[in-house]
N, C-alpha and C positions, 0 to 999 in steps of 0.2 A: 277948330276943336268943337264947336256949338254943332257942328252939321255931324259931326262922328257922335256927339251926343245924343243928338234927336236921331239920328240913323239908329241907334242902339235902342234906344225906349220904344222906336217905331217897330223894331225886329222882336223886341220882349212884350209886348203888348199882341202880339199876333195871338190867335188861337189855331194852336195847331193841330184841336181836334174837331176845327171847325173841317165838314165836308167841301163846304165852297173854296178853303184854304188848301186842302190837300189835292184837289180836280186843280187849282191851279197851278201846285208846284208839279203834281204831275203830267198836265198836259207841256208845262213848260218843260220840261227834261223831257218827254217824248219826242217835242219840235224840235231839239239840241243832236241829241243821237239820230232821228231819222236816218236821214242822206247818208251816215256812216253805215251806220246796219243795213241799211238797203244793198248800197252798192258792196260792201262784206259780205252777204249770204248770197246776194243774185249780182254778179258785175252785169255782166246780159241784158236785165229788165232794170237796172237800176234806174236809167233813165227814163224810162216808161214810169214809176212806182214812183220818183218824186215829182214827177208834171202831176199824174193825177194826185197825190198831193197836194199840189198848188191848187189844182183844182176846187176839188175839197175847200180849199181856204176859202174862196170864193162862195160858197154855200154856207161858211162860216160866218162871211162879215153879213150876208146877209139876212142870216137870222138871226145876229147881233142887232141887228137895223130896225126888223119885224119886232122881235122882242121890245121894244122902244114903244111901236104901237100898240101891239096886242098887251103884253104883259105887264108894259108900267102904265099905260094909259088906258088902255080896255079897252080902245077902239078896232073892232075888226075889219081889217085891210085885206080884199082877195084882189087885188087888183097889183100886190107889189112888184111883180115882174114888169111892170111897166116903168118903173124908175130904172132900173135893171139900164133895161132896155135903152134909154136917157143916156143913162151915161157911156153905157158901148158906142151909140152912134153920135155921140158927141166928140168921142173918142175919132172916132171912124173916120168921120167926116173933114177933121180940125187936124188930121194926120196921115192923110193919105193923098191920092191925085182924084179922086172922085170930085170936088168941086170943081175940076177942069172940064166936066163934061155939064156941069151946071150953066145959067144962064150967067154964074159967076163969072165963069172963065179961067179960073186962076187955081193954082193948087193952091194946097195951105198944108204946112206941115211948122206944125208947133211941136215941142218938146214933150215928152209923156210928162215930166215932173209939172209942168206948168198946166196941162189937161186934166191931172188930176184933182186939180182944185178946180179949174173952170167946170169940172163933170161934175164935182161938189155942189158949186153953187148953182148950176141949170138944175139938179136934181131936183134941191132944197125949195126953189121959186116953184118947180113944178108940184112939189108935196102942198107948198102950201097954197096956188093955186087951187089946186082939188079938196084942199080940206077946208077953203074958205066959205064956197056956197054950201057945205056939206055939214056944216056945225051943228045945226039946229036935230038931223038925224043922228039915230041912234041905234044899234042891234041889228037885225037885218036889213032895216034900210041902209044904213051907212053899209053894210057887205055888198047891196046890191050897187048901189052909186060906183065903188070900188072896182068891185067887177067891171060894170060899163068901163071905167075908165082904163084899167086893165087889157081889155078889148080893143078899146081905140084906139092906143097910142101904136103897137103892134102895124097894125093897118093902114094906121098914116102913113108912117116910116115905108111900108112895102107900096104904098101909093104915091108916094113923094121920090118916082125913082131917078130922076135927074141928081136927086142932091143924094140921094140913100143907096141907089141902085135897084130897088126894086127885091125882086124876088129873085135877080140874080147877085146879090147883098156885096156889102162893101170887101173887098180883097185887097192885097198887097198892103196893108195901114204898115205904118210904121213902127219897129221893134225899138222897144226903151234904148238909151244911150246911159251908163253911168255918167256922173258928174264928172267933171275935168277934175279935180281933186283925188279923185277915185281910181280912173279910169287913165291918170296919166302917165308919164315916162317913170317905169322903175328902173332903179340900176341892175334888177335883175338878184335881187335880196330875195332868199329861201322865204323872211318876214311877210313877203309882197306875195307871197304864191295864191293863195288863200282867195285873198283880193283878185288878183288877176285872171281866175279862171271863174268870176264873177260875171260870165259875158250873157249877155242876153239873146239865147238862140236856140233853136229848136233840139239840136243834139246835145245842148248841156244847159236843162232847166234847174239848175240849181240856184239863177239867179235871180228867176222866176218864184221859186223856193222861199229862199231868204225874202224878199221883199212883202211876200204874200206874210210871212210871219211877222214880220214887223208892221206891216198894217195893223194885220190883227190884234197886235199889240197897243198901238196908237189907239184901236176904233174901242176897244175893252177901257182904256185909262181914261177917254174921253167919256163914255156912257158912264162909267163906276163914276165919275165924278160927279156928273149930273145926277145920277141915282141916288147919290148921298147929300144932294145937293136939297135950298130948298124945292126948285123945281122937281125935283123926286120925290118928292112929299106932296106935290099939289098933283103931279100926276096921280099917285096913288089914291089920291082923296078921290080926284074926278071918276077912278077908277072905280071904287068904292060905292061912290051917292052924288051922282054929279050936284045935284038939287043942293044936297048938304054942305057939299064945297061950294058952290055959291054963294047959300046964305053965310059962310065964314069968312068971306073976302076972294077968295081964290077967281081969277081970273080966268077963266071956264076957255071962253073963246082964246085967249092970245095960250092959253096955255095947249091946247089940242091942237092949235096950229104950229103951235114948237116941235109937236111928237110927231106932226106927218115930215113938217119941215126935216127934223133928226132923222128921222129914218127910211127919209127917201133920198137924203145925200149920200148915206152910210149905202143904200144901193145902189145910188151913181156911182160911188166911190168901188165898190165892186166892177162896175159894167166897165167903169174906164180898163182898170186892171185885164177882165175877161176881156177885152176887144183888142187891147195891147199882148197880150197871151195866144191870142188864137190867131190875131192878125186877120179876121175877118169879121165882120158881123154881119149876121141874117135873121133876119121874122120870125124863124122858124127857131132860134133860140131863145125866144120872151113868151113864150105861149102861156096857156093859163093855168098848165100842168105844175109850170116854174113856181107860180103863187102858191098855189095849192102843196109841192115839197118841201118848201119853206116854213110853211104855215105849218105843216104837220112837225119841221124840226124844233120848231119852237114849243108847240104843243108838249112833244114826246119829250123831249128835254127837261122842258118846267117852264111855265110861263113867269114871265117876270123875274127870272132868277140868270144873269150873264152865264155862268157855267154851265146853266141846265146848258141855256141854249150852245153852246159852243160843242158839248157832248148828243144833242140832239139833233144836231147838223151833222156830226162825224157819224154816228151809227147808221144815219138814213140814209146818210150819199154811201156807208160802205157794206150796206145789203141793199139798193137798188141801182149804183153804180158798178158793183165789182159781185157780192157776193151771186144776185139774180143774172148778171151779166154772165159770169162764168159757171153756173149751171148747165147749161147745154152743153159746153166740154164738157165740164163735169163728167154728167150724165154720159157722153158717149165714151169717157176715157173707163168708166166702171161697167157698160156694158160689152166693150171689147176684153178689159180684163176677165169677165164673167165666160169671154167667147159665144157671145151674141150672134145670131146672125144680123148680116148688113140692114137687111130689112127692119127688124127686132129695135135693133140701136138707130136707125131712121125714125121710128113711131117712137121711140121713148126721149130721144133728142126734139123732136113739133113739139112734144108734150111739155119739157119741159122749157122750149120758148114760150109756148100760146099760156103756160100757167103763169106767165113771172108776175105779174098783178095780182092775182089770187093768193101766191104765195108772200108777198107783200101786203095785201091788203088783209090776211090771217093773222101774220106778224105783229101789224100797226094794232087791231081789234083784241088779241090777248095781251099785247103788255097796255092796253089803256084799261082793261078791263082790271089787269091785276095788277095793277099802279096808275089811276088815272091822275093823281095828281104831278106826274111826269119822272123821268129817271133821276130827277136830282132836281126836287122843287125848293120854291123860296119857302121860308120858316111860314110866313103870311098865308101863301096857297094852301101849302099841309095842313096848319091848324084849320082855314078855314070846311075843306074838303074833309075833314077828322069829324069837325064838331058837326057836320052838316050828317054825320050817316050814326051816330050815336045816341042812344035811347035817352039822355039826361035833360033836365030842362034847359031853359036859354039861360036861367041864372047860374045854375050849375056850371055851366059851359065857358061862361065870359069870368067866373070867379078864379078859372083854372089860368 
């Protein structure tokens, strides 16, 4: 009776005209009907339309991860695809035959459920490796350190190719197994269907799907707690006036090494996922373009706010993954409409492959120009970004 209590005061206490409340009851009823609506208006591409889905999710967790750094800690990180990258070829490596061609000799093939946390914690040793010597910097140094290190890891992996494969990258890894619990003997109950076509394979990513959401759910309850946590509060400080949360106790150092350590798991936690997804990992997927997408989803989103970022990951992967991408059909299916000549609809299809940057890079520049403080910022960001472009004095400002 005590927990139906506190479940009720917890549901009446909500604000439900809070924005960051309704982005999550919405995005959560979107995650619920997807795979239904999809495969109901396209059976066809359904399966195509909820991988990249999955996909998606993957861009999601990890600018849940970057938000960690940039926006509750103010540390800028250009180097985040290099955790990414960690926990794929941890993945990779720990689940495939590739160590048989190693000085190892022996395959290794561990469990996905069990790689997901060993990708965890390689990540987390790796963030705070890199954030250890790197304390004392701040603002563009620490971007430049990041980058370097962003750089390097990429190129070990591709030079490490007895254990990694090289630049002909890891292939066949091993596709998840549900639990035995899950996964085991039904009598063949309509209840069991649901469950059973839960299988992990390339023609039916739906279970690929499911799982990607339920991280994201895990990776959201885990940061929101931290964030309301005191640790949430000492980040924001360091964020703030590092100098000034020092002089008030705040442990400067163990604390920034919390925020690289959080959110370079949270993109291990990602890589395992994508290298168990795509069943291969290569170089040429951790480049520095990956940092730099991320960094802008968290950006355009809101910094330091969970929802920006989850909405700022979804818009950027779905005009430079799908919207820029299907432009050149586009384009050539309007200029055959039109009764183009072949020629005509050749020069207007280059055109619009060689612009898709331009036309992204248009995109990114007018909505930061006409909302820099992101599509759905924290209360903190806005006021601060309001009061900073307003004619009134500083007392006027902080009285409000």
């Amino acid at each position: 009776m005590s927990l139906a209590v506190a479940a009720r005061r917890r549901f009446s206490s909500v604000d439900w005209r809070d924005p960051n409340t309704l982005t999550y009851v919405g995005l959560g009823f979107l995650a619920l009907i997807y795979p239904t609506v999809v495969y109901l208006i396209n059976p066809d591409q359904g399966p195509a339309l909820v991988s990249q889905a999955a996909d998606a999710g993957v861009f999601v967790v990890m600018a849940l991860g970057l938000n960690v750094v940039v926006g509750f800690a103010g540390l800028l990180d250009l180097g985040y695809a290099a955790f990414f990258a960690i926990g794929a070829y941890t993945y990779g490596m720990l689940a495939s035959g590739q160590l048989a061609l190693s000085p190892i000799g022996h395959e290794v093939h561990l469990p996905f459920w069990v790689l997901l946390f060993v990708a965890v914690l390689v990540a987390a040793t790796c963030g705070a490796i890199l954030g250890a010597p790197t304390l004392r910097l701040r603002g563009d140094y620490l971007a430049i350190v990041t980058l370097g290190f962003g750089e390097i890891v990429p190129r070990v992996f591709r030079n490490l190719s007895q254990f990694t494969g090289g630049v002909n990258a890891i292939s066949a890894i091993d596709a998840p197994v549900l639990p035995f619990w899950i996964d085991g003997p039904w009598d063949g109950g309509a209840s069991f269907a649901v469950v059973q076509n839960l299988k992990f394979t390339a023609g039916e990513p739906t279970a690929y799907y499911v799982l990607m959401v339920l991280i994201i759910v895990a990776v959201v309850v885990v940061i929101r707690n931290a964030q309301r946590s005191r640790i949430g509060r000492a980040w924001m400080a360091v964020r703030e006036d590092e100098v000034a949360a020092e002089a008030m106790g705040v442990n400067t150092v163990n604390i920034k090494l919390l925020a690289f350590a959080i959110g370079a798991s949270v993109s291990g936690f990602a890589g395992c996922y994508f290298g168990a997804k795509l069943s291969t990992v290569s170089p040429e997927n951790f480049t520095f373009l990956v940092s730099v997408t991320i960094l802008l989803m968290v950006t355009l989103g809101g910094m330091g706010n969970i929802p920006g970022a989850i909405v700022g990951a979804l818009v950027i992967y779905f005009v430079q993954y799908k919207l820029l991408s299907d432009l050149p059909h586009w384009v050539a299916s309007a200029a055959s409409a039109l009764s183009l000549s072949q020629h005509a609809t050749n020069v207007a299809t280059d055109y619009a492959t060689r612009l898709n940057f331009v036309i992204f890079g248009l995109i990114l520049a007018v909505t930061m120009l006409l909302r820099p403080q992101g599509l759905l910022p924290s209360r903190v960001r806005a006021q601060e970004l309001q009061r900073g472009t307003t004619d009134e004095s500083v007392f006027d400002a902080s009285a409000t």
